[in-house]
Wavefront OBJ file of the C-alpha trace (Angstrom):
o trace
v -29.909 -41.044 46.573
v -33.685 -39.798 46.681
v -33.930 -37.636 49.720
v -32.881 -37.585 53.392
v -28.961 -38.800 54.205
v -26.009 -36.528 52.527
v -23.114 -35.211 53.085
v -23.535 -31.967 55.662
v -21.207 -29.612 53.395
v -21.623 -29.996 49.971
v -18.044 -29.453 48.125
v -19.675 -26.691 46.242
v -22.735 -24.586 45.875
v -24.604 -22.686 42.904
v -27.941 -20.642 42.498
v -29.263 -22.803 39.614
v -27.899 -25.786 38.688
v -29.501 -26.986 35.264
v -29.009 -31.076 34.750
v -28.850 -31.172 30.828
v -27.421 -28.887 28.225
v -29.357 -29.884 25.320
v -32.457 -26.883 24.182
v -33.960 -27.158 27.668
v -31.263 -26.960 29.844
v -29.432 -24.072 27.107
v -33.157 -22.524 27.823
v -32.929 -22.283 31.284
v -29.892 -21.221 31.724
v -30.548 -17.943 29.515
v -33.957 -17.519 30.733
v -32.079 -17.423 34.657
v -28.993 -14.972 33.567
v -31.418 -12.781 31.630
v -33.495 -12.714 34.599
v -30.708 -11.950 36.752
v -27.122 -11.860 35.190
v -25.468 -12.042 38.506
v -26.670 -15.376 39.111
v -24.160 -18.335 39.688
v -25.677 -20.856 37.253
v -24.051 -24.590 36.209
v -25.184 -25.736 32.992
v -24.044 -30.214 33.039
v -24.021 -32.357 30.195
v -22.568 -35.774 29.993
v -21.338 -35.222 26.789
v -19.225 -32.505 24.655
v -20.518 -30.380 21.930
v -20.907 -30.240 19.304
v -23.141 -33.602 19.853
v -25.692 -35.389 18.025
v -28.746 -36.341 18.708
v -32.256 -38.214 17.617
v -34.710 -35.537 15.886
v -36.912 -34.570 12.931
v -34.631 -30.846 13.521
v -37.564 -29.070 12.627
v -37.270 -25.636 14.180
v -41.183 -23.883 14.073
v -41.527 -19.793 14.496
v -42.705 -20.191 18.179
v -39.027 -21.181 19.251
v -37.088 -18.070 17.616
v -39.710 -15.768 19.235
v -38.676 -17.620 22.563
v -35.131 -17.661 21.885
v -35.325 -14.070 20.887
v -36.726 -12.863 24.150
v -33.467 -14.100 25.921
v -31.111 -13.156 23.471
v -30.338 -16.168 21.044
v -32.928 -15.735 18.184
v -29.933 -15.877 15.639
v -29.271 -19.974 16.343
v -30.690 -20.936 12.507
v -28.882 -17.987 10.966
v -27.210 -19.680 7.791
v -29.640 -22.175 7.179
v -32.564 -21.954 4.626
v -36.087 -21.301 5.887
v -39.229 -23.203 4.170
v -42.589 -23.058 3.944
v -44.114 -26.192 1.971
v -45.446 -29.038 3.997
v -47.385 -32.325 2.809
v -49.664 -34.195 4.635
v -50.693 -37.724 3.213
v -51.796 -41.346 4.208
v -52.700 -43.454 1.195
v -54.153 -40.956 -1.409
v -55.564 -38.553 0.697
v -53.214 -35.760 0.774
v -52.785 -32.123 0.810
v -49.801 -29.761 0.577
v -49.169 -25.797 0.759
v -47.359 -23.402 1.985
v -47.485 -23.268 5.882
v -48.417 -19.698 7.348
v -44.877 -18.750 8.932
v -41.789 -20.617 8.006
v -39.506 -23.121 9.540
v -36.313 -24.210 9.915
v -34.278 -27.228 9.833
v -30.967 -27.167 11.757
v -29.100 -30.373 12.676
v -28.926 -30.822 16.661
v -25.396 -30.745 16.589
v -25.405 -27.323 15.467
v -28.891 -25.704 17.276
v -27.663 -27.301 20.286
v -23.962 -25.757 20.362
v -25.018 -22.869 18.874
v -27.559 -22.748 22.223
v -24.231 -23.990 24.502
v -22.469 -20.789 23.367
v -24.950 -18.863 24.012
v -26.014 -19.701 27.655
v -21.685 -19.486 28.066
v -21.950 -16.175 26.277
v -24.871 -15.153 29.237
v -22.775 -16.494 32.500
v -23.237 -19.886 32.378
v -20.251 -22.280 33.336
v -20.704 -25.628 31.803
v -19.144 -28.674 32.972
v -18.760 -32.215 31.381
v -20.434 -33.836 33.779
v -22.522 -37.046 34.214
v -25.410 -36.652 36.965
v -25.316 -39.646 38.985
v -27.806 -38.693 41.906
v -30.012 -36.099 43.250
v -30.792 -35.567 46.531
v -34.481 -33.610 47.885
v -33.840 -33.798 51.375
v -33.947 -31.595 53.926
v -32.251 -28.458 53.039
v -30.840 -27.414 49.457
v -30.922 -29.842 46.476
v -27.449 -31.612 45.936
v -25.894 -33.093 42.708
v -24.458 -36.202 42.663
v -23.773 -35.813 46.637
v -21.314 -32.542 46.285
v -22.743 -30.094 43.667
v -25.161 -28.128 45.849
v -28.002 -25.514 44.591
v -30.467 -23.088 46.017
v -32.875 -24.689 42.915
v -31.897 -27.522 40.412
v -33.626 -27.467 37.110
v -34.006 -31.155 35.811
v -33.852 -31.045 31.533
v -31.764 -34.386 30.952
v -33.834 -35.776 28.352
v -36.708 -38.740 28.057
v -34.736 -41.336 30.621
v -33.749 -38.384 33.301
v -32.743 -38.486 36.447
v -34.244 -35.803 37.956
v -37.571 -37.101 36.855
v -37.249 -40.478 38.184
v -36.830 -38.559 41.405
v -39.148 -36.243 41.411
v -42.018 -38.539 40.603
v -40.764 -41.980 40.289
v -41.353 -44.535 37.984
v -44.970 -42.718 36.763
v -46.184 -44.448 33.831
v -45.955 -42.318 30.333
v -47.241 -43.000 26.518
v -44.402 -43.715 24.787
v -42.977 -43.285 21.098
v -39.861 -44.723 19.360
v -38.285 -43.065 16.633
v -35.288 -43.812 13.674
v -33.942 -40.885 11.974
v -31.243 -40.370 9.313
v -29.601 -37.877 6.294
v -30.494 -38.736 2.924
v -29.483 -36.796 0.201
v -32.293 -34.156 -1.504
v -33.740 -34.933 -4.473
v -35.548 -31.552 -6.246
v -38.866 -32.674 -5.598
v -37.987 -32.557 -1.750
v -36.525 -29.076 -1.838
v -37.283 -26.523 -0.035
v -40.438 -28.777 1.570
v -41.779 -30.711 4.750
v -43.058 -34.464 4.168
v -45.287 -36.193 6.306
v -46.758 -39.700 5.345
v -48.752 -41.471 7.868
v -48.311 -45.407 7.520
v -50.854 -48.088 7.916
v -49.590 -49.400 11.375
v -50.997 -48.405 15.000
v -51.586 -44.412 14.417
v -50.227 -42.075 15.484
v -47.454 -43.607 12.744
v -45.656 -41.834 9.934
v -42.239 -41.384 7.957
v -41.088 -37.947 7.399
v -38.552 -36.292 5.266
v -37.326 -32.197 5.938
v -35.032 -30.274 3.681
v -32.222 -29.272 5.408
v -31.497 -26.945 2.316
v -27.750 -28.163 2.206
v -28.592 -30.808 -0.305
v -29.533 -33.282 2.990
v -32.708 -33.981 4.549
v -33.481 -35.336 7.555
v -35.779 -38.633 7.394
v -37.050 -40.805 9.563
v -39.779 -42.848 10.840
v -41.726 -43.070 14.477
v -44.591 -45.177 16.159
v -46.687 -45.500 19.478
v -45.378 -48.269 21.409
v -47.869 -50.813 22.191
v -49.306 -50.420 25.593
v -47.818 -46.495 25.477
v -44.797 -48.060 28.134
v -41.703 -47.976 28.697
v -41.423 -51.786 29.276
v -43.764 -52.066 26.287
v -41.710 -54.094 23.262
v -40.065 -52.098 20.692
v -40.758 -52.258 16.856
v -37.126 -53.738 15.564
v -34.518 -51.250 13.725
v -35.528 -53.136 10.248
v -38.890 -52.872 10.666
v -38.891 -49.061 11.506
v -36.835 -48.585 8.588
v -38.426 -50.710 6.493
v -42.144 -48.385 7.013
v -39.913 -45.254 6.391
v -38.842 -47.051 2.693
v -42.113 -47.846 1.905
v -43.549 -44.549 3.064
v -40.958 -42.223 1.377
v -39.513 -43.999 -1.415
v -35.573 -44.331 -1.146
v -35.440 -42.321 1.949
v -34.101 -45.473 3.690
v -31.977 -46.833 1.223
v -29.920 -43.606 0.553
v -29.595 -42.817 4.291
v -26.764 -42.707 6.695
v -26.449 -41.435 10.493
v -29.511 -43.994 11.731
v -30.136 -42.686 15.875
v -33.262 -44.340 17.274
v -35.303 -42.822 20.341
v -37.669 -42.942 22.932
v -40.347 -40.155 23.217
v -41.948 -39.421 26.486
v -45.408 -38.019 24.946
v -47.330 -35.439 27.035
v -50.814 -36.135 28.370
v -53.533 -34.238 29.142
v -51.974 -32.722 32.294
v -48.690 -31.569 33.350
v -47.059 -31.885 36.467
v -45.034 -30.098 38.482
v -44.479 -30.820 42.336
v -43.565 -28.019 44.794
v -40.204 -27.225 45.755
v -36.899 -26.509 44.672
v -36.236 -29.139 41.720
v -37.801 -27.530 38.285
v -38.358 -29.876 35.091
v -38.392 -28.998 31.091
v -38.845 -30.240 28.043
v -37.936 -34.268 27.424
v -37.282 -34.515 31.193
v -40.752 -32.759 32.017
v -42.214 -35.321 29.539
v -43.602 -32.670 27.067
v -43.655 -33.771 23.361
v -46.622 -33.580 21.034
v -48.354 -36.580 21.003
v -49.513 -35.851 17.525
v -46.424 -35.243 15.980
v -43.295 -35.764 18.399
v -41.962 -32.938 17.838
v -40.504 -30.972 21.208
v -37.843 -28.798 20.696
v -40.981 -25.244 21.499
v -41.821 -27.483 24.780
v -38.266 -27.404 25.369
v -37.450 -23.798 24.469
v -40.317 -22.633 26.055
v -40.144 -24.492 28.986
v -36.408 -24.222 29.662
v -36.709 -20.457 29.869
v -39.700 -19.885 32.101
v -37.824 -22.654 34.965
v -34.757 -20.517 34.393
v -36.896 -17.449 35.004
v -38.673 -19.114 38.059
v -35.692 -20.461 39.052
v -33.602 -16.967 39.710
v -37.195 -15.080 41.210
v -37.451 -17.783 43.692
v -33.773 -16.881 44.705
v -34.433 -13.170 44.472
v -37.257 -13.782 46.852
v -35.589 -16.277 49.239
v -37.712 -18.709 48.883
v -36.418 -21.451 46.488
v -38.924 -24.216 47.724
v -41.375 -21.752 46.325
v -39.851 -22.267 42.394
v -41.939 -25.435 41.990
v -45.160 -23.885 42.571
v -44.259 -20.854 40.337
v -43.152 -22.868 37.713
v -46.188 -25.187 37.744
v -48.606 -22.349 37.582
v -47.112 -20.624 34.454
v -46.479 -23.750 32.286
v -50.156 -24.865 32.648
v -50.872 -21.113 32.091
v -48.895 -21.380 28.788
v -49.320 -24.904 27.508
v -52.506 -26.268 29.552
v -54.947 -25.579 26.867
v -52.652 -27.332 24.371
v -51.470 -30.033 26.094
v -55.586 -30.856 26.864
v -56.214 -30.096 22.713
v -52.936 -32.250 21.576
v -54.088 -35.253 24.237
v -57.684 -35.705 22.508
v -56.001 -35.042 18.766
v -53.724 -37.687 19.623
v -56.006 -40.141 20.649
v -58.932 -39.290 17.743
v -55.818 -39.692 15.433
v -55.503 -43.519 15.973
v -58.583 -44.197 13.989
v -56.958 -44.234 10.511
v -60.566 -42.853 9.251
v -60.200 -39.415 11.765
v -56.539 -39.198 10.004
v -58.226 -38.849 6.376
v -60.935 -36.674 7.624
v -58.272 -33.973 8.846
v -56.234 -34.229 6.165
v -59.516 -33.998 3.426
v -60.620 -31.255 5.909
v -57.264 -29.298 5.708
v -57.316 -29.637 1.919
v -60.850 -28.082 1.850
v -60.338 -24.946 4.467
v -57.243 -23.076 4.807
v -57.786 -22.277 8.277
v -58.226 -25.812 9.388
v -54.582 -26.649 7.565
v -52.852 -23.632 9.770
v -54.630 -24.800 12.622
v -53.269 -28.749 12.273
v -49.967 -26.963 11.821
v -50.509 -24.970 14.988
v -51.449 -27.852 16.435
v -47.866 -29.911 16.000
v -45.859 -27.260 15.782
v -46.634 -24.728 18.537
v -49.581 -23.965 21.506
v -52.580 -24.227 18.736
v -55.858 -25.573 19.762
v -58.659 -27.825 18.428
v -61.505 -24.950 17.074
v -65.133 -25.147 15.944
v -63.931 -24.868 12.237
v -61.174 -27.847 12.801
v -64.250 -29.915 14.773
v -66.623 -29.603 12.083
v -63.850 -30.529 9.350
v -63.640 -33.732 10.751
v -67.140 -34.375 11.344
v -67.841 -33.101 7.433
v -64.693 -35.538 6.218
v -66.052 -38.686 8.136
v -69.656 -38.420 6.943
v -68.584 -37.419 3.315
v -65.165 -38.894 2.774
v -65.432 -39.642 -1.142
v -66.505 -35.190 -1.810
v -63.481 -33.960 -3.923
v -63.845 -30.395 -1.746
v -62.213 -32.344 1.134
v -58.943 -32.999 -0.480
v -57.410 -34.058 -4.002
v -56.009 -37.266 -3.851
v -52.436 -38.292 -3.894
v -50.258 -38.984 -7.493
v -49.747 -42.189 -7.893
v -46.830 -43.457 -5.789
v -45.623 -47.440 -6.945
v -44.397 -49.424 -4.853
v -40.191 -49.179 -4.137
v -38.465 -50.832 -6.690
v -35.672 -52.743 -4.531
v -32.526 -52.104 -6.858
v -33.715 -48.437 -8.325
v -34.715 -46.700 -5.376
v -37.807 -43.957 -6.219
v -38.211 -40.436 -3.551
v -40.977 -38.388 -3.966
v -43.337 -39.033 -6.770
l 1 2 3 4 5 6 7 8 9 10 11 12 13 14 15 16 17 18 19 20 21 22 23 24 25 26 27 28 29 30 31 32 33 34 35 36 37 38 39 40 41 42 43 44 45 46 47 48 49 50 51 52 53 54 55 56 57 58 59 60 61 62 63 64 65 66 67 68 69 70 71 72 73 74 75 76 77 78 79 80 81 82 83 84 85 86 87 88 89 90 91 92 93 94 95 96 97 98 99 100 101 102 103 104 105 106 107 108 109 110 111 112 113 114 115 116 117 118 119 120 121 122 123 124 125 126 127 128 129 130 131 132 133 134 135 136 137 138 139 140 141 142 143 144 145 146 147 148 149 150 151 152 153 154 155 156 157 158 159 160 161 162 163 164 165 166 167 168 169 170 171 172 173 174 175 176 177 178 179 180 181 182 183 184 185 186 187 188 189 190 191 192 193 194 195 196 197 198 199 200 201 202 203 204 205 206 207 208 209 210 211 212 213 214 215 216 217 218 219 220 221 222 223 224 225 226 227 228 229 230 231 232 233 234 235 236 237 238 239 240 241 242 243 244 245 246 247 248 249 250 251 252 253 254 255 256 257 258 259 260 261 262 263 264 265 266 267 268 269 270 271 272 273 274 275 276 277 278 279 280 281 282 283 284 285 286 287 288 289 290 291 292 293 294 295 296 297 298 299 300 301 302 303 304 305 306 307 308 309 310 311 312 313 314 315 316 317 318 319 320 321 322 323 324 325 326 327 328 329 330 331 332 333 334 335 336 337 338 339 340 341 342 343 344 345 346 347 348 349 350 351 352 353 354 355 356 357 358 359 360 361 362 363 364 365 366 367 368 369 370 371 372 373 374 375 376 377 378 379 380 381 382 383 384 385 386 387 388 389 390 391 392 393 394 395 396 397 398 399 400 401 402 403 404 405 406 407 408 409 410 411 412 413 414 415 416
């Protein structure tokens, strides 16, 4: 149900209700109760936690500031932070140590860890699947009896609440595998990215957990960017990860695939009372997929729109709110990610950034900033690229990669 006809009473009503209790939906629920604890807010999730789901894990800076601001900056406590990251296609590579460190935390745990928190806060979650959404006249309602004075939509890449709110609105997309593969010592305590030699953006990557796992995995554009567009096969997407990283793939269990709703050079939000963040707002980098800040970030300012718009009386009034302050936040970025995405499909633009990373520190923090958080493309980063494409055999642009032979089937290699 889309709008118009419902029932007259609905069998129960809420402030906020947030659809989705992964990051995003965890987000908004603290970012409403620390707004205003006295708020009624109804955090659904399909599923129980602890839960798994599809992700590189990585956990950047950005989202423990966010986190701390609403009270749940302690979500990675127990698990190692690092610093190293590698960036490579072919034999141009460069590695160091990244300016702030990150985390990697298994969704299972970051995302009960965020459950319990948003209980902690007032929240009442409920097993519950969302099987409509009504925009009619009057308050939003839930699956025709769960009414709200504003909904907030974070239900992941296929969600509801977005098909709703703008229909069927075409999207670049991404498909992902990911897995845990034991840590070998020359993985520990780093970040691996390899970019393979198939449509770019495309790379495997491999994260220390720092509990003798990492996480590994491999992702793709879909041709055409679609949803409809056909999907790389499991064996194939596997396959690139083996050949990218060594072992990674034959030593790995816990395979998850997953679609990635990649932002674009504008975000929208449409007026009234039904909010979206993270997955369901389509916001992941297009560079690197990674979306747990858009989330984070985004989860708590709809929560925070979502109770002032209640405060005020005026719920229809959350959309604009919320529309104005994410572009506020993330416009700049999401314009600076869009363009880095799309120069990052010529394989040559790929070497010059990482030969331009290797030569200036800044320009390495910068591509970090970049994938990780709200960084932006500067003058430095610009002429990097320019200097890598019209010199890209100078050694000052990067230090190529040690050798790396090719898998051997029965004795699998990892880093070399």
């Amino acid at each position: 149900m889309t709008g118009g006809e419902r029932p007259e009473v609905p069998r129960e009503h809420w402030d906020v209700v947030v659809v989705g209790a992964g990051p995003a939906g965890s987000s908004a629920a603290l970012g409403a109760l620390a707004e205003d604890p006295s708020l009624r807010v109804l955090l659904l999730d399909r599923a129980d936690f602890p839960r798994d789901k599809s992700c590189g894990d990585g956990i950047a800076p950005h989202v423990l500031d966010a986190l701390a601001e609403v009270g749940a900056g302690d979500v990675v406590d127990g698990w190692r932070p690092l610093r190293d990251l590698e960036l490579s296609r072919g034999d141009v590579t460069v590695s160091g140590p990244m300016r702030r460190e990150v985390h990697v935390v298994p969704r299972r745990v970051l995302d009960a860890r965020l459950v319990e928190h948003a209980v902690a806060a007032g929240a009442v979650l409920r097993r519950h699947r969302a099987s409509s959404l009504s925009t009619g006249p009057g308050a939003p309602l839930v699956s025709g009896e769960i009414g709200a004075e504003v909904v907030v939509g974070a239900d992941g890449a296929h969600s509801l609440v977005r098909s709703v709110l703008l229909g069927g609105r075409r999207q670049p997309r991404a498909i992902a595998i990911r897995g845990y593969a034991p840590t070998p010592p020359e993985l520990a305590g780093r970040q691996v990215i390899r970019y393979g030699h198939r449509g770019q953006p495309s790379y495997a990557w491999a994260f220390d957990r720092g509990d003798g796992l990492a996480n590994v995995g491999y992702g793709e554009l879909l041709p055409g960017g679609g949803a409809g567009s056909p999907a790389p096969s499991r064996r194939l997407l596997l396959g690139e990860l083996e050949r990218l990283v060594p072992g990674a793939a034959a030593t790995g269990t816990d395979w998850r695939g997953h679609h990635l709703p990649l932002s674009t050079w504008r975000w929208d939000q449409p007026d009234g009372a039904v909010l979206l963040a993270g997955d369901a707002a389509g916001l992941v980098n297009p560079m690197t997929g990674e979306g747990i800040y858009y989330a984070v970030a985004t989860g708590i300012a709809a929560g925070r729109h979502a109770a002032r718009a209640v405060a005020a009386g005026d719920p229809a009034g959350a959309g604009a709110r919320h529309r104005r302050a994410v572009r506020g936040m993330l416009g700049a970025h999401l314009r600076h990610t869009w363009a880095a995405s799309r120069l990052s499909r010529s394989p040559r633009v790929v070497d010059a950034g990482i030969r331009a990373a290797g030569r200036d520190r800044h320009v390495f923090d910068t591509l970090v900033e970049l994938g990780l958080g709200a960084g932006r493309i500067d003058a430095r980063l610009a002429r990097g690229l320019v200097g890598g494409l019209l010199r890209p055999t100078d050694p000052r642009f990067g230090r190529p990669a040690p050798d790396r032979p090719a898998p051997d089937p029965q004795t699998p290699r990892w880093l070399t």
